[in-house]
N, C-alpha and C positions, 0 to 999 in steps of 0.2 A: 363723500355724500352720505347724509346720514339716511339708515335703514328703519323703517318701523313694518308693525304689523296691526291691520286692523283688528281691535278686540271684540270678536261676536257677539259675546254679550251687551253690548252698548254700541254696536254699528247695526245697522236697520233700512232697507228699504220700504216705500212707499209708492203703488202708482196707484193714479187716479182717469177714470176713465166715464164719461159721459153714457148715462144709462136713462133708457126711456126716454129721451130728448127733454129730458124736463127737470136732470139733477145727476149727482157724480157720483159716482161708484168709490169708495177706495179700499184698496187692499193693503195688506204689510207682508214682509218677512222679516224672520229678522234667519240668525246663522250667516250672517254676512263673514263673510273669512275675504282674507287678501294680505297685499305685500305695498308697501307705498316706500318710494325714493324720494327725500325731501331736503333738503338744507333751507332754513329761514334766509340764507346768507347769498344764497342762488335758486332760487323758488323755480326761474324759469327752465332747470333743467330736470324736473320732476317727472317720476312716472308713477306709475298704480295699476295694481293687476287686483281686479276683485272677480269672486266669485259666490253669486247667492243660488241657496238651496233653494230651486222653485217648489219643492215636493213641500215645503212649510208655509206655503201662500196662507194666509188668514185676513178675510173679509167680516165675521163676525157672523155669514150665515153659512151654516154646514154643506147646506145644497149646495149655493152660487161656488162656495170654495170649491167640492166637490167638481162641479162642471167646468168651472177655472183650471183647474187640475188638468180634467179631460185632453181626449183627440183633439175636442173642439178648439181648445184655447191653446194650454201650453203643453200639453202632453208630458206630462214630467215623467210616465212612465218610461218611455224612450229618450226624454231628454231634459234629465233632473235638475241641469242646473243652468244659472245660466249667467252669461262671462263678461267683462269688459277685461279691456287693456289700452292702456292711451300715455300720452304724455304732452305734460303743456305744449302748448302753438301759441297761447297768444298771453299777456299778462295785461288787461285792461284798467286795472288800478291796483293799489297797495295791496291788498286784501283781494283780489279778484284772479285769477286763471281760467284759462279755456281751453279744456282740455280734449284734444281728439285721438280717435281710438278706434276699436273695433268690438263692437258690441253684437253679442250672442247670444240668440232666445230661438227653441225649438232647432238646435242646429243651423240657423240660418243666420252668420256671417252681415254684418254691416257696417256702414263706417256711423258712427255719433257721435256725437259735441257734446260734451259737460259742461256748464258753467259754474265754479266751485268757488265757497270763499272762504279762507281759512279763517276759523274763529280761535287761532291764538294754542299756546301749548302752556302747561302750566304742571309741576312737581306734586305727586301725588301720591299717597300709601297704595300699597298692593296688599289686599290679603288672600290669601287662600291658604282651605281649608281652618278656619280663624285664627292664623297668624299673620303679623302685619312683615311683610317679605321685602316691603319697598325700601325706598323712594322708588317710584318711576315716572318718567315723564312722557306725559301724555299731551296729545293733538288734536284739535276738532275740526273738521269741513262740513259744509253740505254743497250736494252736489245735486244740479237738477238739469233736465231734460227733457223735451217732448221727441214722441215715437208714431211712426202713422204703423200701426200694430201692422198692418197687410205687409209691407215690407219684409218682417217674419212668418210671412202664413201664418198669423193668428187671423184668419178673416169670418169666423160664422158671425153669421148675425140672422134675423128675420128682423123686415121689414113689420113698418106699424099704417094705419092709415094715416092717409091724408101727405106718405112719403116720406114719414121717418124711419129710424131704427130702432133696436133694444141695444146696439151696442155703437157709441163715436166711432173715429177711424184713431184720432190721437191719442194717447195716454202720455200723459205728465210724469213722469219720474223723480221722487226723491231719494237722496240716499244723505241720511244722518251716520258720518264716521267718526269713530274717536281709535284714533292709533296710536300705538304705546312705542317708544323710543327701543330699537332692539340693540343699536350698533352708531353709536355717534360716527 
């Protein structure tokens, strides 16, 4: 089974989250790090261990990030990062997996569903530090997911009139991976 490793400079999450009942919020991180088990040739015995640094959440405003941060939402002080691990359950088309796992934000433990589609792998230069060190071959997915945040005790919110909130219950998850071949 071949081994890869996600490369954090080009793997990146994404959740988006319903604010003021009238438009979505999104945030990024990127420092996506991980381990993914893939063969093109047996897809459906695939696993993936990611972990993002919550402490690099960026929404674009320094407050909301700041409060994002916080007790109130994800506490990154007590709990920096935060974790999946799954492996396909289900292959729904050529190109498609669904993968379940155990997903962890603020320490709190859950089961979630990915649904991922691999965008293909293709022979690539490496450089670092400006020498070209390659070829290596590299992998793309995206993987997405919705989350009812309460599930993790992310729950503040203040109510708005007339019955709404400042914050949804769901957030949408993306995660843009590109993983580099370690170990055919």
């Amino acid at each position: 089974m071949a081994k890869w490793f996600l490369e954090p400079g080009h793997t990146s999450a994404e959740f988006c989250a319903r604010h003021m009942m009238v438009t979505y919020v999104r945030g990024h991180f990127k420092n996506v790090r991980g381990s993914l088990v893939f063969d093109e040739k047996n897809p459906a015995s695939a696993s993936v261990e990611a972990v993002i640094d919550a402490r690099g959440l960026w929404t674009g405003e320094p407050d909301r990030d700041a409060h994002l941060r916080s007790a109130d939402f994800l506490d990154v002080e007590r709990h920096p990062e935060i974790r999946f691990h799954g492996s396909v359950a289900e292959r729904p088309g050529a190109l498609d997996f669904r993968v379940k796992g155990d997903l962890t934000i603020r320490g709190v433990t859950r089961p979630a569903v990915l649904d991922v589609h691999y965008l293909g792998r293709w022979t690539t230069p490496w450089w670092e530090g400006g020498v070209d060190k390659g070829p290596k071959v590299r992998a793309g997915f995206v993987a997405e997911t919705t989350i009812n945040r309460h599930d993790f005790g992310v729950s503040w919110n203040n109510p708005l009139d007339l019955g709404g909130v400042v914050v949804g219950d769901d957030v949408r998850i993306t995660i843009d991976a590109e993983a580099i071949l370690e170990q055919e």
